[in-house]
TORPA-4810 file (N, C-alpha, C, O; in nm, 3 decimals):
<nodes>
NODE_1_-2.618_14.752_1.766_-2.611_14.644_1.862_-2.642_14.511_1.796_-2.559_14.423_1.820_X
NODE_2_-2.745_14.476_1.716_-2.795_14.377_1.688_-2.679_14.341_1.554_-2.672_14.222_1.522_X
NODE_3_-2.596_14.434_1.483_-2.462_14.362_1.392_-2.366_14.311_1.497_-2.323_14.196_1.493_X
NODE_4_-2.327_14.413_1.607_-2.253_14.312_1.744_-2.270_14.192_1.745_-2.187_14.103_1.723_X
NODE_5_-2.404_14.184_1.776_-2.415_14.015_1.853_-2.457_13.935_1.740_-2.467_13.812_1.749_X
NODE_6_-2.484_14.005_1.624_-2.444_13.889_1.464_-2.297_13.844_1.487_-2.256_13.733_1.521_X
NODE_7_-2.226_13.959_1.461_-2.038_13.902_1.488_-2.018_13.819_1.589_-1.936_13.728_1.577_X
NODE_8_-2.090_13.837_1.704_-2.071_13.743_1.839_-2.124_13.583_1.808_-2.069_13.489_1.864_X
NODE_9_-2.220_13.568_1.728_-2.294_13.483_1.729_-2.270_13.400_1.587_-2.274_13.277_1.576_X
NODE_10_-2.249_13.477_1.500_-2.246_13.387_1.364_-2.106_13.273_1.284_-1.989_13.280_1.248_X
NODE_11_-2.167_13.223_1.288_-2.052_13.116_1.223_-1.948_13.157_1.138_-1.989_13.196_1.029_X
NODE_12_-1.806_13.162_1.157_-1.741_13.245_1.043_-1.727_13.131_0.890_-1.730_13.010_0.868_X
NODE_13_-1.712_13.261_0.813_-1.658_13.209_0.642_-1.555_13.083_0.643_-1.466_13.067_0.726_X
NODE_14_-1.588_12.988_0.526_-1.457_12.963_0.494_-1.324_13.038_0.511_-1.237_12.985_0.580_X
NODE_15_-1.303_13.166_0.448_-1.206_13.229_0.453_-1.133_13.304_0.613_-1.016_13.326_0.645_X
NODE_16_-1.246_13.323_0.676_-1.231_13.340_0.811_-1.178_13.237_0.880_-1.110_13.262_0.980_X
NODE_17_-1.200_13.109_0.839_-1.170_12.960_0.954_-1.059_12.957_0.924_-0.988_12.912_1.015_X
NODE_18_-0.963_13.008_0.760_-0.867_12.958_0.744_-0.754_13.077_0.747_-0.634_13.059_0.725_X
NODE_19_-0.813_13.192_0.775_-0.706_13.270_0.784_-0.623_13.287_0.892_-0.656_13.256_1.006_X
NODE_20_-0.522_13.333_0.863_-0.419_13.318_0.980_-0.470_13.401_1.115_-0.557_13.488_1.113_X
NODE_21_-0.395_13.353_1.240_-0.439_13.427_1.354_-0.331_13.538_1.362_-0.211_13.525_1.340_X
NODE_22_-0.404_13.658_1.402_-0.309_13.773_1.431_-0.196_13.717_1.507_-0.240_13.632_1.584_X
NODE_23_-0.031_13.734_1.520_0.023_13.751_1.614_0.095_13.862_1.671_0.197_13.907_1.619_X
NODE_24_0.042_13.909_1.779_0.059_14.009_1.822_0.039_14.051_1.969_-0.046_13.977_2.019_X
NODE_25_0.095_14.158_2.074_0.049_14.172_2.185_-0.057_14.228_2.224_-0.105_14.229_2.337_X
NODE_26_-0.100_14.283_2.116_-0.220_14.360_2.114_-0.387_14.337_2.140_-0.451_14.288_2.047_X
NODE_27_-0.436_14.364_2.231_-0.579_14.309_2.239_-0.637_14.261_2.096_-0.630_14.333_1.996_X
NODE_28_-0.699_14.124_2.097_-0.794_14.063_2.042_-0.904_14.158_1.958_-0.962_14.241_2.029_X
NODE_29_-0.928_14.156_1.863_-1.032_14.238_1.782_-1.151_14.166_1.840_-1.133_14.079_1.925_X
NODE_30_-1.262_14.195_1.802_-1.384_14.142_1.882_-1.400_14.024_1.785_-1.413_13.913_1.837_X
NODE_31_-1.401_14.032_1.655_-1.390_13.872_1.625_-1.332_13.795_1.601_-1.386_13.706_1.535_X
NODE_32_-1.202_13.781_1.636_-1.102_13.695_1.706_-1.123_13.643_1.839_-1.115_13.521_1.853_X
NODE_33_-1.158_13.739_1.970_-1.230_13.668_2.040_-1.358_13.601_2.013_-1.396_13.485_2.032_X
NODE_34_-1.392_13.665_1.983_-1.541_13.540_1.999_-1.485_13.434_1.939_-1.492_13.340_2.018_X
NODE_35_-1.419_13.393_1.809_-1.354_13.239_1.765_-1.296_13.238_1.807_-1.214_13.217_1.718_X
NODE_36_-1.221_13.245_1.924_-1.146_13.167_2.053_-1.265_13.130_2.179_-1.281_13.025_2.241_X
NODE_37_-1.323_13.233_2.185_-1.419_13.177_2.300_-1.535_13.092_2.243_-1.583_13.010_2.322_X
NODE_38_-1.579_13.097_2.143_-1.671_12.986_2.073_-1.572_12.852_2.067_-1.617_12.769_2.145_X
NODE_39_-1.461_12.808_2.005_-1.391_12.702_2.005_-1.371_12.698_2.143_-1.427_12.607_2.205_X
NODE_40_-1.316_12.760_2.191_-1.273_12.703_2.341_-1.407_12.637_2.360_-1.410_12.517_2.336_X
NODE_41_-1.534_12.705_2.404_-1.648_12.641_2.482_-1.669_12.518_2.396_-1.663_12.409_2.453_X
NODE_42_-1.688_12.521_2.290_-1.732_12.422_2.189_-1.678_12.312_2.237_-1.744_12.220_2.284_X
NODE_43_-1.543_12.315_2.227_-1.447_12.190_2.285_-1.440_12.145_2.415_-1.422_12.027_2.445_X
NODE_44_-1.456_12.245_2.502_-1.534_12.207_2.609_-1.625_12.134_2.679_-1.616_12.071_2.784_X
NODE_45_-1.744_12.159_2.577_-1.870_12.099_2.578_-1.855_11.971_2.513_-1.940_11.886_2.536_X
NODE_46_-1.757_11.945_2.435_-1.780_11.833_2.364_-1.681_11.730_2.454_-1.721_11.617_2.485_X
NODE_47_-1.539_11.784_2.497_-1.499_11.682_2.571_-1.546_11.657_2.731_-1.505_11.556_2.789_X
NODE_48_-1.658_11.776_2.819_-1.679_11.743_2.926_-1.740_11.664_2.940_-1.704_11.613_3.046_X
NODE_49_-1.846_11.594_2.886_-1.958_11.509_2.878_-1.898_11.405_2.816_-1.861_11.410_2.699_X
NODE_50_-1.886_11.296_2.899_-1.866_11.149_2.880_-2.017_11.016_2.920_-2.110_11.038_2.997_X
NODE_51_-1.995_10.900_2.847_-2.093_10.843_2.859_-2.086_10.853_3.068_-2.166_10.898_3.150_X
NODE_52_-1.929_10.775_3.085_-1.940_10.759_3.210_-1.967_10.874_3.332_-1.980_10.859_3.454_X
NODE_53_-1.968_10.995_3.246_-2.014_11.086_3.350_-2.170_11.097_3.371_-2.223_11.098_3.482_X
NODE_54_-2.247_11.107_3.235_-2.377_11.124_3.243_-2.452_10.967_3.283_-2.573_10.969_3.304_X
NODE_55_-2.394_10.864_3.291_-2.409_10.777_3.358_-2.451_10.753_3.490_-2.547_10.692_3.538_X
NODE_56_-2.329_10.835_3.550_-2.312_10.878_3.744_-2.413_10.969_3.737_-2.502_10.951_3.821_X
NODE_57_-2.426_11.070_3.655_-2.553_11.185_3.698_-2.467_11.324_3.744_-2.499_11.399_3.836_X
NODE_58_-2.381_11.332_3.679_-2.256_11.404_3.724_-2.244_11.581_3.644_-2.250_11.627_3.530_X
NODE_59_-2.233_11.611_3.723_-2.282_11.794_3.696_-2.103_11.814_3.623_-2.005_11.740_3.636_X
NODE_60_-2.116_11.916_3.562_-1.956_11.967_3.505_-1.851_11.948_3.628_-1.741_11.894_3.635_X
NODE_61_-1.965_12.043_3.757_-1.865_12.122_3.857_-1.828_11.936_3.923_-1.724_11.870_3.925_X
NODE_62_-1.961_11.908_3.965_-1.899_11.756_4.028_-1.799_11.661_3.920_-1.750_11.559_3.967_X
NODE_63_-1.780_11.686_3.819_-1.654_11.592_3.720_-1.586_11.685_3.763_-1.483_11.636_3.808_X
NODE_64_-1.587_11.835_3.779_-1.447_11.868_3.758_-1.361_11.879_3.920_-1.238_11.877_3.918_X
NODE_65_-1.429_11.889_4.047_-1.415_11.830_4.176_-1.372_11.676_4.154_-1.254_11.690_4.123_X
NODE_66_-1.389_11.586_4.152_-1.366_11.416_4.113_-1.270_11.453_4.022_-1.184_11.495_4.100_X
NODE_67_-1.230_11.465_3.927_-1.113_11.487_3.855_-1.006_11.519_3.906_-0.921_11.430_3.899_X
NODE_68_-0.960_11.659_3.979_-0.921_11.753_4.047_-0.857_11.666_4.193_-0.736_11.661_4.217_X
NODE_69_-0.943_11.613_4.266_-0.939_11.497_4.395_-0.817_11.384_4.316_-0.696_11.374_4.332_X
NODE_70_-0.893_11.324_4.246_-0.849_11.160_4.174_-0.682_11.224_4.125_-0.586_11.147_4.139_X
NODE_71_-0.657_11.368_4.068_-0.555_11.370_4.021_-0.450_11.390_4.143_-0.374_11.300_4.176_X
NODE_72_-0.454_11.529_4.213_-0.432_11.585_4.358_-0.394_11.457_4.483_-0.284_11.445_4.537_X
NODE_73_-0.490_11.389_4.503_-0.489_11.272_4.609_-0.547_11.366_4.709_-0.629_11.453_4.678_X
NODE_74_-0.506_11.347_4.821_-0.665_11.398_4.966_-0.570_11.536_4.992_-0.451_11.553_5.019_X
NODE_75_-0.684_11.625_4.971_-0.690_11.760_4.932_-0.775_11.849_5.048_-0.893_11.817_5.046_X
NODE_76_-0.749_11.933_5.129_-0.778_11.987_5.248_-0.922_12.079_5.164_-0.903_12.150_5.066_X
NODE_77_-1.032_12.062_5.216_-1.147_12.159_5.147_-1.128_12.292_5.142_-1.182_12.356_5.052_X
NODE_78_-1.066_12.341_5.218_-1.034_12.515_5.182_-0.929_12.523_5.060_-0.917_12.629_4.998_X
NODE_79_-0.858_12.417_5.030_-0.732_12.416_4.917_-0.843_12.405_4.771_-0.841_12.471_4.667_X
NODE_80_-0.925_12.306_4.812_-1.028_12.276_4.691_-1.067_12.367_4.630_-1.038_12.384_4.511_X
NODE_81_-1.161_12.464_4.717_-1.286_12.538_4.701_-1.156_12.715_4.637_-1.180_12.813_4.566_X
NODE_82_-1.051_12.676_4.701_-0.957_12.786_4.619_-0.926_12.780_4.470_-0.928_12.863_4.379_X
NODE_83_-0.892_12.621_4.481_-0.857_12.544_4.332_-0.918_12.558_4.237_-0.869_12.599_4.132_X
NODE_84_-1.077_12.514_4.261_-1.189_12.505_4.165_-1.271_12.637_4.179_-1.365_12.657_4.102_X
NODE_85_-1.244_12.712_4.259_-1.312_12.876_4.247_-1.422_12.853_4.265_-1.493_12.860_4.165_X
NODE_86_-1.485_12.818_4.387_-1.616_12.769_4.461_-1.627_12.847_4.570_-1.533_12.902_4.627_X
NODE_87_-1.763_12.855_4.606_-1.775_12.918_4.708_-1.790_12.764_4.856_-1.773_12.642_4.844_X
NODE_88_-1.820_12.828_4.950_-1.780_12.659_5.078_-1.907_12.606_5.050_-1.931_12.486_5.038_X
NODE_89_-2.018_12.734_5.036_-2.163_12.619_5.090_-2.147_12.511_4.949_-2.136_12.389_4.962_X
NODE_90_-2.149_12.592_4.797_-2.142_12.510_4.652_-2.036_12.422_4.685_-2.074_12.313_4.642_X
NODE_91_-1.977_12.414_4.712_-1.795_12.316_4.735_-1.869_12.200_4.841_-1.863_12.082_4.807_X
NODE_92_-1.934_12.235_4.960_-1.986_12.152_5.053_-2.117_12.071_4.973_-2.082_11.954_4.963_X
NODE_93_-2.207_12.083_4.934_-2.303_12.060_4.848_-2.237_11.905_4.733_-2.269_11.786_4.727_X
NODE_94_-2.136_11.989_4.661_-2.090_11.874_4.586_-2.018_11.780_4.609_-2.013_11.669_4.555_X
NODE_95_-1.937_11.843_4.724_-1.884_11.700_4.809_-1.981_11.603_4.873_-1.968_11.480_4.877_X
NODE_96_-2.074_11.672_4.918_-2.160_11.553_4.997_-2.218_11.472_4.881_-2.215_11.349_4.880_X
NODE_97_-2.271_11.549_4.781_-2.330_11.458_4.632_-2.225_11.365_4.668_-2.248_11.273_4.746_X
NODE_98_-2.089_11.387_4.603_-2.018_11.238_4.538_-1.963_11.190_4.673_-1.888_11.095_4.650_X
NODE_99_-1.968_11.210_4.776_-1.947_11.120_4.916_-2.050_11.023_4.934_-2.034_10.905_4.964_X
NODE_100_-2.149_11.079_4.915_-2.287_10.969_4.899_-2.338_10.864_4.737_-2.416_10.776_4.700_X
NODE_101_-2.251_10.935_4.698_-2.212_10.867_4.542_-2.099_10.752_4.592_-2.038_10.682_4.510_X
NODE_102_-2.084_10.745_4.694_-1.980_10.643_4.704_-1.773_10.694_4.610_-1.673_10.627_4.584_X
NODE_103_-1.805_10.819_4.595_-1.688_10.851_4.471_-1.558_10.913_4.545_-1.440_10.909_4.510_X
NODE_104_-1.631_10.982_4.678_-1.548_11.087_4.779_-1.579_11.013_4.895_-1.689_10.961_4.913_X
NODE_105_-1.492_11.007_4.966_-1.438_10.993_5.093_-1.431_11.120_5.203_-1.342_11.191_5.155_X
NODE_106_-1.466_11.166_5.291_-1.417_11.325_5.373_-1.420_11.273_5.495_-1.491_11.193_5.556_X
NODE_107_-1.291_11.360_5.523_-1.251_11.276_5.695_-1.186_11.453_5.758_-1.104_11.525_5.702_X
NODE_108_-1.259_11.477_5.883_-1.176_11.565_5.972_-1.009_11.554_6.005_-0.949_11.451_6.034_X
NODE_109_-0.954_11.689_5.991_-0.799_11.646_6.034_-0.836_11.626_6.197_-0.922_11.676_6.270_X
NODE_110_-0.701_11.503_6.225_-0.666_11.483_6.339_-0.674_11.584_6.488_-0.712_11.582_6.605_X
NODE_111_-0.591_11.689_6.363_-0.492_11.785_6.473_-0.563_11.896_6.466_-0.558_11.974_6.561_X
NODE_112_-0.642_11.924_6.354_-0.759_12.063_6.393_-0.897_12.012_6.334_-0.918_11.995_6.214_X
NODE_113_-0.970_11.994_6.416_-1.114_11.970_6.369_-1.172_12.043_6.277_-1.251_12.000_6.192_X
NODE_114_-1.132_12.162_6.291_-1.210_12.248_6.200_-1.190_12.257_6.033_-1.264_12.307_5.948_X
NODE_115_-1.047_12.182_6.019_-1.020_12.174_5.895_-1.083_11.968_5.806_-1.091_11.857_5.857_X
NODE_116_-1.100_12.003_5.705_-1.167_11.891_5.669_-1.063_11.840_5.499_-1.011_11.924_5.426_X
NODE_117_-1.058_11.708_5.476_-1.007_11.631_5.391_-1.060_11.569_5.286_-1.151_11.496_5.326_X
NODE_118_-1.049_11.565_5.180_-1.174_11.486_5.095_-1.047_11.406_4.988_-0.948_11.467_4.950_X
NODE_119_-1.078_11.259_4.952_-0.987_11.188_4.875_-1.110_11.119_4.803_-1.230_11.107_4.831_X
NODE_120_-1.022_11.074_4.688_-1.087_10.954_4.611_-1.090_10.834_4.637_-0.993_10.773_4.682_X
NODE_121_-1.194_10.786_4.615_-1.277_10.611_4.676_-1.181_10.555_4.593_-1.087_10.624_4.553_X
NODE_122_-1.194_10.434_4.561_-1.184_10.343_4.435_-1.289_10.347_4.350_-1.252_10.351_4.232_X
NODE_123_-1.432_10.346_4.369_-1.522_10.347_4.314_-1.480_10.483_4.239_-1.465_10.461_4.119_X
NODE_124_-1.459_10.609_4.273_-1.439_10.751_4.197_-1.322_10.761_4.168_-1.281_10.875_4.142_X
NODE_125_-1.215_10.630_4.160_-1.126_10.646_4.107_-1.103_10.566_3.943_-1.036_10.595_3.844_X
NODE_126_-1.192_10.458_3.976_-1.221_10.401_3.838_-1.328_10.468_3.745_-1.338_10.436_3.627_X
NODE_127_-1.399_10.552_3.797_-1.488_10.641_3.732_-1.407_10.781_3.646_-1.435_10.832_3.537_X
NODE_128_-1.302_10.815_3.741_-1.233_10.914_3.675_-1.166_10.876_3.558_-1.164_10.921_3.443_X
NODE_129_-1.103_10.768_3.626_-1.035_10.698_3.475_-1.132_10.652_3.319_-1.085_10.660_3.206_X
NODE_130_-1.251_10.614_3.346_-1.319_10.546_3.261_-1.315_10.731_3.180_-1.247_10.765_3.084_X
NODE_131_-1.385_10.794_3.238_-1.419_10.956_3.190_-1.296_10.992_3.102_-1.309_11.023_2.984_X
NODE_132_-1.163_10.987_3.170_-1.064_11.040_3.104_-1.019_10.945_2.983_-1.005_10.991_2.870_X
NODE_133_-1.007_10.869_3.000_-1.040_10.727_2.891_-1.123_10.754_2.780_-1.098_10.733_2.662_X
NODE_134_-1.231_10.804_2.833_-1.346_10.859_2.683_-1.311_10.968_2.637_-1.330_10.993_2.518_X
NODE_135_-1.246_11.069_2.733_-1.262_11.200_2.660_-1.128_11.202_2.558_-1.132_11.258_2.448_X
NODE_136_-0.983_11.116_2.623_-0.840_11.117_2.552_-0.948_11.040_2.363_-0.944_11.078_2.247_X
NODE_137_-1.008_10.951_2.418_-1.020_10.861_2.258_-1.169_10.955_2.198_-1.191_10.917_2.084_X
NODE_138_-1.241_11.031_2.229_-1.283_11.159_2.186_-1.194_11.263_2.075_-1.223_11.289_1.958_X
NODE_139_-1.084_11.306_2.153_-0.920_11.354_2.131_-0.929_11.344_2.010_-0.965_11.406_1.911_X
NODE_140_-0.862_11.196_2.059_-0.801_11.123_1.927_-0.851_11.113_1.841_-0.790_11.158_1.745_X
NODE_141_-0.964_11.063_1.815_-1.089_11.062_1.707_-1.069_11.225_1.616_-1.049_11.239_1.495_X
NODE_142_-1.081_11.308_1.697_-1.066_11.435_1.637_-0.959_11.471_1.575_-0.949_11.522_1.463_X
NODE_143_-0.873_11.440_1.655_-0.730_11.464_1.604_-0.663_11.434_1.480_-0.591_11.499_1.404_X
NODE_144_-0.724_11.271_1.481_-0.742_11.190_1.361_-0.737_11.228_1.201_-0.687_11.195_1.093_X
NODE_145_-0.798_11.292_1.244_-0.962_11.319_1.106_-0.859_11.469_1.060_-0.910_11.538_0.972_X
NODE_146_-0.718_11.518_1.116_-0.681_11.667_1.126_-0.550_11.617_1.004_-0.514_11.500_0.994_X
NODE_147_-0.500_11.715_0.931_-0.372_11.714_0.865_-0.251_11.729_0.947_-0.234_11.840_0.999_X
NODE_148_-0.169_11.644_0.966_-0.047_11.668_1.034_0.005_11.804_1.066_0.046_11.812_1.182_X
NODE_149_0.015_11.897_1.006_0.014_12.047_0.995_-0.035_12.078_1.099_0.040_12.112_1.190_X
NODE_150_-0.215_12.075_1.124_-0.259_12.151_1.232_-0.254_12.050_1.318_-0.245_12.095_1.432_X
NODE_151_-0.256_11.906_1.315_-0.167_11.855_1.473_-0.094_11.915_1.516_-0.112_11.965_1.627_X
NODE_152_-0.001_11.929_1.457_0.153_11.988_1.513_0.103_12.145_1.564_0.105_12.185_1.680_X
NODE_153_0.075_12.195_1.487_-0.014_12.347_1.535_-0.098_12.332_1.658_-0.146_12.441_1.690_X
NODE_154_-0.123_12.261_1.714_-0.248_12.253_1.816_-0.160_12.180_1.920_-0.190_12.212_2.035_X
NODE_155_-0.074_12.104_1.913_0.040_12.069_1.994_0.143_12.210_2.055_0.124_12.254_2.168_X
NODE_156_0.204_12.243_2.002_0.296_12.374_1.984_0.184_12.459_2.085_0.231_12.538_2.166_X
NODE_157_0.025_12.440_2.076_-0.028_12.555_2.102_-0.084_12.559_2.234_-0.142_12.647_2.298_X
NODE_158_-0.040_12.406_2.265_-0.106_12.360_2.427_0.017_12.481_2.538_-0.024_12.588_2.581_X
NODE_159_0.133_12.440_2.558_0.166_12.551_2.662_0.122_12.710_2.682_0.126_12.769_2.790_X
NODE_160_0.067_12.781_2.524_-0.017_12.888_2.542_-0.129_12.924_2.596_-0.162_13.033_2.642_X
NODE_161_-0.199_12.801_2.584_-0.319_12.758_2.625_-0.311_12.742_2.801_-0.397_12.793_2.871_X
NODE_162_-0.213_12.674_2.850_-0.178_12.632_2.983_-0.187_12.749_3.029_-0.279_12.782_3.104_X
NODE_163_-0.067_12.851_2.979_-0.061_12.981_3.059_-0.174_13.084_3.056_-0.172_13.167_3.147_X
NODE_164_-0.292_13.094_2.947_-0.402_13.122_2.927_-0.508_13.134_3.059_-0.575_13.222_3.114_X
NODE_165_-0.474_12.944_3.081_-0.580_12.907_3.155_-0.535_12.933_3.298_-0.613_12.942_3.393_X
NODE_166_-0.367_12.946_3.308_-0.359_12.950_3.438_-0.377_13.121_3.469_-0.429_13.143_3.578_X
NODE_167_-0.351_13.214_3.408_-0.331_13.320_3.450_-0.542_13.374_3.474_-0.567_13.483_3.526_X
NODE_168_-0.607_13.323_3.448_-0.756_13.285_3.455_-0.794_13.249_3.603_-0.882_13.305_3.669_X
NODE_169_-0.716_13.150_3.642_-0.714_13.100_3.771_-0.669_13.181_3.848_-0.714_13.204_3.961_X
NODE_170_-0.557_13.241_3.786_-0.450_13.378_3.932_-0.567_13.486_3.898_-0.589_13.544_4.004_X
NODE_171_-0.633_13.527_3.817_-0.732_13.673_3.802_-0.834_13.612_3.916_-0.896_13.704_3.970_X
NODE_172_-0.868_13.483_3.965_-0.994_13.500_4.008_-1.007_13.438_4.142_-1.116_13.410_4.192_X
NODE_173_-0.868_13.412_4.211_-0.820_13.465_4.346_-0.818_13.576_4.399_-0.772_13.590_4.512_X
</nodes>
């Protein structure tokens, strides 16, 4: 157990960072995943956190609600809490945060009370932008610093990634 969670946990070799990735249909060896799920989170962590988020006081889940809104436009709360894979009371909780943040807006429908609306302010719409603004020139910075080669490699590799992330989203409906 304890060589497991060395492989899970330890930084790979030079020779490991640069060797090629299996291609194949075949399940992931265990350390191939973990250097996909270590980079994924890594990059994660590094582009979720913006000055202008930790600024607002802004939790992952509340950037990624405000994001989600600002992109969407006014979004029915049962569509949300499907979207972002929330439960109502956590989904209700963070809406009221950034409604009282001045960032969200929530208005009852007209025609059925029971259903509810949430859009972006201006105030949480220039906030989204400032965030996405830091995290694209974050990006870039990184991107930068890369050999044309694995640009182009990491480009090519975004629609895999898309379908990755979306079929993630259909497992957990």
């Amino acid at each position: 157990m304890l060589a497991g969670n060395y492989l899970m946990h330890r930084q790979p070799t030079e020779p490991e960072r640069n060797a090629p990735m299996p291609a194949t249909t075949e399940a992931l060896d265990a350390a191939t995943a973990a250097r996909l799920r270590t980079v994924l989170g890594r990059l994660s962590r590094q582009l979720r956190t913006t000055t202008a988020s930790t600024d607002a006081g802004l939790t992952p889940t509340k950037i990624s609600v405000l994001l989600g809104v600002d992109r969407r436009g006014m979004t029915r709360i049962s569509e949300l809490a499907e979207i972002e894979a929330l439960n109502p009371t956590m989904l209700s909780r963070t809406i009221s945060t950034l409604v009282d943040a001045g960032l969200l807006d929530r208005a009852s429908d007209a025609g059925d009370r029971r259903t509810a609306w949430v859009e972006v302010t201006d105030d949480g719409h220039r906030l989204a932008e400032r965030m996405r603004r830091e995290r694209t020139d974050v990006l870039n910075r990184g991107m930068s610093a890369l050999p044309a080669s694995e640009r182009r490699s990491l480009e090519q590799a975004i629609p895999a990634l898309e379908a990755l992330a979306d079929r993630f989203r259909d497992e957990t409906r």
